[in-house]
C-alpha positions in Angstrom: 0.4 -5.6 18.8 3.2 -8.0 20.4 6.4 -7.8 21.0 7.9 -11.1 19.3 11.1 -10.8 21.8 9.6 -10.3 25.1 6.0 -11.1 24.0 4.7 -8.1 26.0 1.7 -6.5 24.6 2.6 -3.1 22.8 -0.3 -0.5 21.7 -0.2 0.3 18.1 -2.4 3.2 17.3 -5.3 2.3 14.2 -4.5 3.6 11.2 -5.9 3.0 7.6 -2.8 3.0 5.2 -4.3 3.4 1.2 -2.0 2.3 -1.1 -2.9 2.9 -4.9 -1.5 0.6 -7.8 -2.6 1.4 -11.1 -3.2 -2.1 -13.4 -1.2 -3.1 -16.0 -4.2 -2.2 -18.4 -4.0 1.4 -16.8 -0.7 2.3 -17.2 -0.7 1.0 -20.8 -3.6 3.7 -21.4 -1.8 6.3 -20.4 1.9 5.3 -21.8 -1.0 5.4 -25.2 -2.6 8.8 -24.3 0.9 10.3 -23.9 1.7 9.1 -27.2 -0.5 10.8 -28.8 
């Protein structure tokens, strides 16, 4: 990574970020099954 003030060089450690977002067809199915 960078620094956009100084422009030094900064390490940034790897790390995998999963993020999970349910569809619009998904949530409709459940808002269904919970009508139920």
């Amino acid at each position: 990574g960078r620094n956009p003030k100084t422009g030094e060089e900064v390490p940034i450690q790897p790390r995998r970020v999963l993020t999970f977002r349910p569809s619009h067809l998904m949530k409709d199915r459940v808002a269904a099954g919970n009508k139920k």
